[in-house]
N, C-alpha and C positions, 0 to 999 in steps of 0.2 A: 496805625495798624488797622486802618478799616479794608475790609476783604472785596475784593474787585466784584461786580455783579455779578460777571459769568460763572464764577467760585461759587458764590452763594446760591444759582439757582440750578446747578447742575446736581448736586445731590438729591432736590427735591423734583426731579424729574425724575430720577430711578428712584425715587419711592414711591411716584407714581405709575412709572409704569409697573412694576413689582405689583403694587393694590389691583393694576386692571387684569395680572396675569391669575391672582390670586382669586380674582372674583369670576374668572373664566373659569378656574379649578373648578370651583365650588358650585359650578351652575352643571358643571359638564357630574361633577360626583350625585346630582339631583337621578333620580332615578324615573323615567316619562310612567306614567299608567298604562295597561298594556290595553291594543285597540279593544273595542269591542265588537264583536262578529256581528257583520251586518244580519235584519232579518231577508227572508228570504223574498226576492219577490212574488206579488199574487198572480195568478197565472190569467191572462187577456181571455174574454170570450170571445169563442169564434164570431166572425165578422161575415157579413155580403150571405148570400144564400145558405150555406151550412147552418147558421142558427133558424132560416124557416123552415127548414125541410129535413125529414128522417125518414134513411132509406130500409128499410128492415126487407128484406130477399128482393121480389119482384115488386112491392108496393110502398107508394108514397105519401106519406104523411103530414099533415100541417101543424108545425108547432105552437102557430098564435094564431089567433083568429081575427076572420076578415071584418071587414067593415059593412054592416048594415047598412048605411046610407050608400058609400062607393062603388061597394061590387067584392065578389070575388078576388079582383086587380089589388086590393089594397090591404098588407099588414096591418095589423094595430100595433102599436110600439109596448113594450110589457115597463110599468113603471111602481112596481113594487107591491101596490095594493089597488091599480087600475090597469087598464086598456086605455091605449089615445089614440084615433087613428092622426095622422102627421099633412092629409089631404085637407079634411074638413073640421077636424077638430070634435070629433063627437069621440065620448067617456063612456066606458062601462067600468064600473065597480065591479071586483070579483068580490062573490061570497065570503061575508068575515069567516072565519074558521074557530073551531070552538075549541 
């Protein structure tokens, strides 16, 4: 009376698959967190000429100041709490602020 293999391993493969349907249940009843809202991005400063220059009616203005040593010809780059010009490499310090 011993039971043929195929007998014996066919019921424990429908209680296997049955376990993998039950474990999809219970993944799919999981409930996800919902997104959270991106921040917003910060907005690019103008690029190329627009950051040196401000046109107010007929007259033109400079935004950052030239280079002592270069000329006229040369921005200084604005880097928080100095001036660099990008040609020669010469710093001014702006006045601490109180």
């Amino acid at each position: 009376m011993s039971k043929k293999p195929s007998e014996k391993e066919t019921p424990t493969k429908e209680k296997a698959v049955e376990e993998v349907k039950e474990e999809k249940e219970v993944e799919k009843s999981v409930e996800k967190p919902a997104k959270a809202e991106k921040p917003q991005k910060k907005k690019k400063e103008e690029k190329g000429i627009f950051s040196l220059y401000k046109i107010e009616s007929d007259k033109v203005t400079r935004l950052r100041p030239t280079c002592e040593r270069c000329g006229p010809g040369y921005f200084m780059a604005n880097h928080g709490n100095r001036y660099t010009c990008g040609h020669c490499g010469f710093t001014r310090y702006k006045p601490a602020e109180k």
